[in-house]
PAKEZA-6486 format. One line per 4 residues: number of its first residue (from 1); their letters; for each residue x, y, z of N, C-alpha, C, CB. Coordinates in steps of 0.2 Angstrom, whole numbers, plus 5000, padded with zeros to 4 digits. Glycine has a CB too. Layout:
PAKEZA-6486
NUM) a) X:Y:Z:X:Y:Z:X:Y:Z:X:Y:Z  ... $
This chain:
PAKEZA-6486
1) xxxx) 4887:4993:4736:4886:4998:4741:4892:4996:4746:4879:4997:4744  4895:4999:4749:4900:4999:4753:4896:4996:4762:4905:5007:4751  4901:4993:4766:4897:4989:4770:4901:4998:4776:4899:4979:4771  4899:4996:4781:4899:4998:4787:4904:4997:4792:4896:4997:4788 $
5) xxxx) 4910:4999:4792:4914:4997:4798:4910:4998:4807:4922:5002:4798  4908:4994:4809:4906:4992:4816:4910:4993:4823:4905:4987:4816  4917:4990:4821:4922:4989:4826:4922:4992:4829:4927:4988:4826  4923:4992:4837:4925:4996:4840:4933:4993:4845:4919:4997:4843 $
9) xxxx) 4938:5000:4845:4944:5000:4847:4945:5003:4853:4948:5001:4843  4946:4996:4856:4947:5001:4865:4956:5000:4866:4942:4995:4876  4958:5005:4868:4964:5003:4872:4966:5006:4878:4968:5004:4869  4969:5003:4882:4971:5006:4888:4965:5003:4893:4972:5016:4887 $
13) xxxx) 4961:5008:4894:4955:5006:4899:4957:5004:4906:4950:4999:4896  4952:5006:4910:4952:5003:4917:4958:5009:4921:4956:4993:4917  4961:5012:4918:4965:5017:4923:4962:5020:4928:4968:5021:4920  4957:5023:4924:4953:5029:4930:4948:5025:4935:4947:5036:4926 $
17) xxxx) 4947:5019:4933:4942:5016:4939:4946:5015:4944:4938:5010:4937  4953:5011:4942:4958:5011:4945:4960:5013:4951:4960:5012:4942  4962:5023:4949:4962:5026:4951:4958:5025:4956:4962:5028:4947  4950:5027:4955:4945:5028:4959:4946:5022:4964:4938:5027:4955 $
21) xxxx) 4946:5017:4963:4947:5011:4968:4953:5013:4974:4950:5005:4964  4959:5015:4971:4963:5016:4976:4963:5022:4979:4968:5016:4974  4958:5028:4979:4957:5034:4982:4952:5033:4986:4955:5040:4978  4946:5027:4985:4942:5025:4989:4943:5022:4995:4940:5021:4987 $
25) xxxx) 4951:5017:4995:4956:5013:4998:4959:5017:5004:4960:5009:4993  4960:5022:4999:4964:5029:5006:4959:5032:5011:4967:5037:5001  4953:5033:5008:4949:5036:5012:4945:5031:5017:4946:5041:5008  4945:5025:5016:4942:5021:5021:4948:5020:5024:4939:5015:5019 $
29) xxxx) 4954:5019:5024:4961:5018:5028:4961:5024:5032:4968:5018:5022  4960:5031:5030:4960:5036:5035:4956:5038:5039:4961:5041:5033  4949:5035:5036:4941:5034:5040:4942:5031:5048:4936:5028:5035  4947:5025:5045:4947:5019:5050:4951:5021:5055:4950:5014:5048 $
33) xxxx) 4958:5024:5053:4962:5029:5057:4960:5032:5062:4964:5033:5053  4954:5036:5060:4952:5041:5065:4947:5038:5068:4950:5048:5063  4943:5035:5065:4939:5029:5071:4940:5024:5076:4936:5026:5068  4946:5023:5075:4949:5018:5080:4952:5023:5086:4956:5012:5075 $
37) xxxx) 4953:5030:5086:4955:5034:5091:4963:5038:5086:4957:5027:5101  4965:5035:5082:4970:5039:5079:4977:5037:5083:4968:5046:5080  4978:5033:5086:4982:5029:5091:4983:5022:5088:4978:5029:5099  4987:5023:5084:4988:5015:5081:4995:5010:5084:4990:5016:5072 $
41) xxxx) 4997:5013:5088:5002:5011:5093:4997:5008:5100:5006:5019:5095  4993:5009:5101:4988:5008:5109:4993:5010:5114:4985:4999:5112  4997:5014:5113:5003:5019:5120:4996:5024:5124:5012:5027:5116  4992:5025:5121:4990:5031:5124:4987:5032:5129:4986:5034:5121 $
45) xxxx) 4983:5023:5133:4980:5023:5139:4982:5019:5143:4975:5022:5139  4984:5017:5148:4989:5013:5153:4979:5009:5156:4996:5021:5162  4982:5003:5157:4976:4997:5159:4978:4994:5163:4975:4991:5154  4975:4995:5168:4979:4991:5174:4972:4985:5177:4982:4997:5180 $
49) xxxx) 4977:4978:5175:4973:4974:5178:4974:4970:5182:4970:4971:5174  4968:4969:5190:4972:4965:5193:4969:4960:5196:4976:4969:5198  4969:4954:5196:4967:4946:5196:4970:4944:5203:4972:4941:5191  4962:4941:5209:4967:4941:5214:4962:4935:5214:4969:4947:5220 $
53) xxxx) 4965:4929:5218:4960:4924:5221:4956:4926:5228:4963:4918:5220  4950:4922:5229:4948:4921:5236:4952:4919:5242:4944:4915:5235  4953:4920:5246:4955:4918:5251:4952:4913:5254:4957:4922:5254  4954:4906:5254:4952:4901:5256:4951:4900:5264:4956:4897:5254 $
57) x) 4945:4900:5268:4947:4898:5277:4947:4891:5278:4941:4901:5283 $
């Protein structure tokens, strides 16, 4: 009786999760983008801070 080949042959694999991983990477990168105000420079608001001491008598 002849036996049964079992093997199994992968090749390549992992591209499309791959894939997935990096598309995931983009869309939390652009998530972040716009959640941080979309101003990745910080030009957009002028801060003005001003430190003054007590005046001593």
């Amino acid at each position: 009786m002849a036996e049964k080949d079992t093997t199994v042959v992968t090749t390549g694999g992992g591209g499309g999760s791959w894939f997935l991983v990096g598309a995931l990477l983009v869309i939390v990168a652009v998530g972040g983008y716009f959640f941080l105000g979309g101003d990745l420079s910080g030009g957009g608001k002028d801060i003005d801070v001003s430190i003054e001491l007590p005046k001593a008598d």
